[in-house]
C-alpha positions as CSV (number, residue, x, y, z in Angstrom):
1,X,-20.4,5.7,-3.2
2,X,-18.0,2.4,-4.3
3,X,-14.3,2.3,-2.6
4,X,-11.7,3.9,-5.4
5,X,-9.5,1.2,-6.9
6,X,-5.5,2.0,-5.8
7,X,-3.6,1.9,-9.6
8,X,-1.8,-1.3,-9.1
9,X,1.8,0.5,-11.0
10,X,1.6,3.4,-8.7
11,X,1.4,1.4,-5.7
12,X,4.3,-0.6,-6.3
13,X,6.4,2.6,-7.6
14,X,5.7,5.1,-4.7
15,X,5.3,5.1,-1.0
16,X,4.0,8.3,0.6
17,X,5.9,9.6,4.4
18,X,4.6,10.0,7.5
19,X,4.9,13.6,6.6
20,X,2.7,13.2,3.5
21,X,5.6,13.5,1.1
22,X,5.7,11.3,-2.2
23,X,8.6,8.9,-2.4
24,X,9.9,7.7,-5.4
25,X,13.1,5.5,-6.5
26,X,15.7,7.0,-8.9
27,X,15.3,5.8,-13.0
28,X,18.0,4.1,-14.7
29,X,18.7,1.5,-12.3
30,X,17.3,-1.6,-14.0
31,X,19.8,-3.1,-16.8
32,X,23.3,-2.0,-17.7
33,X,25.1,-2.0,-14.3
34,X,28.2,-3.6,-14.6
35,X,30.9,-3.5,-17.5
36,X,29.5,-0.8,-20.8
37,X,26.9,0.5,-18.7
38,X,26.7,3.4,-16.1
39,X,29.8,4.9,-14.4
40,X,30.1,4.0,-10.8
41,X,29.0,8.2,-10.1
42,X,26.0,7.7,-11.6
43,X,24.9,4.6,-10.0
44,X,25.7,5.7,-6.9
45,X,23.6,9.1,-7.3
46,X,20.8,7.1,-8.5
47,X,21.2,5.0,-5.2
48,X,18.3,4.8,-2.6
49,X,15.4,7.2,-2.9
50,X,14.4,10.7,-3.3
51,X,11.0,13.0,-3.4
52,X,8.8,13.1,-6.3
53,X,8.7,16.5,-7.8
54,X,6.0,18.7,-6.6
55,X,4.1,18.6,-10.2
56,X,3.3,15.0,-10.0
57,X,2.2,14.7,-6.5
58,X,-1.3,15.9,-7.6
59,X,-1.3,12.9,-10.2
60,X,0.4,10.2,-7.7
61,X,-1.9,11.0,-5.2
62,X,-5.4,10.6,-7.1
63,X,-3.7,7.1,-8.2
64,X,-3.4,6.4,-4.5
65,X,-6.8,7.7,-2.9
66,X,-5.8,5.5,0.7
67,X,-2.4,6.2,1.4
């Protein structure tokens, strides 16, 4: 059987633990950060990164079939 292709957006988007968990960045953190934008609160929050929700880890992970 061919080697599975890794989806080239999903592997720049998540990284999975050493635990197996699905790591993600927060949304919102592109355009808009200084001025009329976001309050300081929220771009604080959305800071760093955070687990992926537990009903897209099935999806991320058949997008990733190496990691």
């Amino acid at each position: 059987m061919p080697k599975l292709k890794t989806h080239s957006g999903a592997k720049k988007r998540f990284k999975i633990s050493k635990n197996g968990k699905v790591i993600r960045a927060h949304a919102n953190m592109s355009h808009l950060l200084n001025g009329h934008g976001k309050t300081a609160k929220t771009k604080r929050h959305a800071r760093g990164t955070t687990v992926t929700d537990k009903t897209s880890v099935a999806a991320v992970r058949k997008m990733m079939p190496y990691n």
